[in-house]
C-alpha positions as CSV (number, residue, x, y, z in Angstrom):
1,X,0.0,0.0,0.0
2,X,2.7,2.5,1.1
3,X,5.6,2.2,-1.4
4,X,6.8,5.9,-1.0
5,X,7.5,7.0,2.3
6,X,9.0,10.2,3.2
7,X,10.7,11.2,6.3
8,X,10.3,14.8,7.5
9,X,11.9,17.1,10.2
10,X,13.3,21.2,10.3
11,X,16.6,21.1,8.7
12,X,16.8,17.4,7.4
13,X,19.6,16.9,9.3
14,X,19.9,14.8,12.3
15,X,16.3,13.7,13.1
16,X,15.0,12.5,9.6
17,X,17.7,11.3,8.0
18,X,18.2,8.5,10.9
19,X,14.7,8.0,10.0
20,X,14.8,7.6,6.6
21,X,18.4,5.6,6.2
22,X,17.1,3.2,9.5
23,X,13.8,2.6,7.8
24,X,15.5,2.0,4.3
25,X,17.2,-1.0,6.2
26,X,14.6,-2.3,7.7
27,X,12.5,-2.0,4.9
28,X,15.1,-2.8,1.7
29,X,11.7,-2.5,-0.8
30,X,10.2,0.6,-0.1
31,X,11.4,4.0,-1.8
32,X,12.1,6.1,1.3
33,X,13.6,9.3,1.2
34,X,13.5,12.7,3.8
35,X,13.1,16.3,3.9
36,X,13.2,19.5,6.1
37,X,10.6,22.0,6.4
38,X,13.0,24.4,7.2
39,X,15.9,22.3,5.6
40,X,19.7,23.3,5.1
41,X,19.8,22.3,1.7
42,X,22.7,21.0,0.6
43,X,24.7,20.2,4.3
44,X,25.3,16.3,4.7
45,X,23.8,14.4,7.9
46,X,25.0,15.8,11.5
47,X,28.3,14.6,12.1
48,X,26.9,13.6,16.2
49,X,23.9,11.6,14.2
50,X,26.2,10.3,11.3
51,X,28.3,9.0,14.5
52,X,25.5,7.3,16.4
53,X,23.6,6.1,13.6
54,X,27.0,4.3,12.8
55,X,27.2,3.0,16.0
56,X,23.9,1.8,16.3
57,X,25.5,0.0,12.6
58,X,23.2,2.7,10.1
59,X,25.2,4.3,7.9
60,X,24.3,8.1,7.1
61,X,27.1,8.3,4.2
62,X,26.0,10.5,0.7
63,X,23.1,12.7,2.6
64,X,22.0,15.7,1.2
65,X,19.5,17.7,2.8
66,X,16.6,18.7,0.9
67,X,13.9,21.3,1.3
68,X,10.2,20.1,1.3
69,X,8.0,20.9,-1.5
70,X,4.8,20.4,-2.2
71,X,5.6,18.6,-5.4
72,X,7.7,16.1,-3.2
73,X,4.8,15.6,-0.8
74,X,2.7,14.7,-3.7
75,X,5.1,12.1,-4.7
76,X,5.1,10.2,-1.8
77,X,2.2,7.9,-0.5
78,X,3.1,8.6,3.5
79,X,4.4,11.2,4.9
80,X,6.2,10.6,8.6
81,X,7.2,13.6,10.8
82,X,8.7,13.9,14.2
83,X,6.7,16.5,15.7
84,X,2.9,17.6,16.1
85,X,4.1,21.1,15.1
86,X,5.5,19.7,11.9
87,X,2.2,18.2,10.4
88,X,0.9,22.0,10.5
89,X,4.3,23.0,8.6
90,X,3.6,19.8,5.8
91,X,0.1,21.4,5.6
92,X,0.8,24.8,4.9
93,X,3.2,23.7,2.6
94,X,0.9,21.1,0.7
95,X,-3.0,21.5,2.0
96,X,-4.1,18.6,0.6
97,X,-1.3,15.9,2.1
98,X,-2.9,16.0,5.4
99,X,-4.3,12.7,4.9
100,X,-1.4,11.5,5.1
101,X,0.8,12.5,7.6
102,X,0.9,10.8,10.4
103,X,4.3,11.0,13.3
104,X,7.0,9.2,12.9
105,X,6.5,8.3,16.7
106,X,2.6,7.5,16.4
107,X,2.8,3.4,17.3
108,X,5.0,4.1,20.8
109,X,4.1,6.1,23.5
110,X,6.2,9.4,22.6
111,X,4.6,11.0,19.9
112,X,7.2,14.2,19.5
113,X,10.6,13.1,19.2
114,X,12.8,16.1,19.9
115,X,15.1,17.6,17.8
116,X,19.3,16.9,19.4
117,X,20.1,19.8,17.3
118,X,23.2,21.4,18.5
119,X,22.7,19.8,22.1
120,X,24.8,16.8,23.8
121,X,25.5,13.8,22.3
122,X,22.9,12.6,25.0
123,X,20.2,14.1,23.3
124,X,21.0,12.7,19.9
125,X,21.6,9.2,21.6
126,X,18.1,9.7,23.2
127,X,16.4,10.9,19.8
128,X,18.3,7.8,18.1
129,X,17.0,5.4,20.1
130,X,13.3,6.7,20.0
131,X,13.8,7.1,16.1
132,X,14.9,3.1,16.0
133,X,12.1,2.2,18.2
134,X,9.3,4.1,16.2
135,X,11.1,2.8,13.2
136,X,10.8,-0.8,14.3
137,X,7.4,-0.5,15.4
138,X,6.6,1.3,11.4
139,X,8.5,-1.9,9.7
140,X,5.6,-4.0,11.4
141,X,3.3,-1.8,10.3
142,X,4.2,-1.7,7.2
């Protein structure tokens, strides 16, 4: 049902890359890709999320940050985000992909999962390991 998914956070940086790259393992024949709503286009992943993705054995190598469009939510049959605030930023951006976009974190009890942005390598550990477990809980979803 859900071939094309796309993963989407602010700067398409830290939070939905580890999204995108984890589900892309987990689920090796879906077309996943991610965006930011307020992305910085053009910067690879985080180097503090590139280094606990790797640890965690997800590989964030050759990302390039995009900036969401409202063509690109078109193209995709889900759209996953990691905050409440962020389905009102897909909406404004593209009205008529509310339908579908749901959280990344909908199918485990944190629905937000905050941004490690520029925090401690805590925080991005933290987000990582809510990311893998909403992630999981998607794959058997999907």
């Amino acid at each position: 049902m859900f071939q094309k998914i796309l993963i989407v956070c602010v700067g398409n940086i830290c939070r939905s890359p580890s999204g995108e790259y984890l589900l892309k393992k987990l689920l090796p024949s879906k077309h996943i890709a991610s965006a930011g709503v307020g992305a910085l286009v053009g910067k690879p992943a985080d180097s503090i999320a590139t280094e606990v993705a790797a640890a965690n054995s997800v590989s964030l190598e050759g990302h390039v940050a995009q900036q969401l469009t409202s063509d690109l939510c078109r193209e995709y049959d889900l759209i996953l985000v990691m905050e409440k605030g962020h389905i009102e930023a897909v909406t404004k951006i593209a009205p008529e992909v509310r339908g579908k976009t749901m959280l990344f974190g909908q199918w485990i009890g944190q629905k937000d999962i905050p941004d490690p942005y520029r925090q401690s390598r805590e925080a991005f550990e933290h987000a990582y390991s809510l990311i893998d477990e909403a992630a999981q809980a998607w794959a058997k979803k999907l």
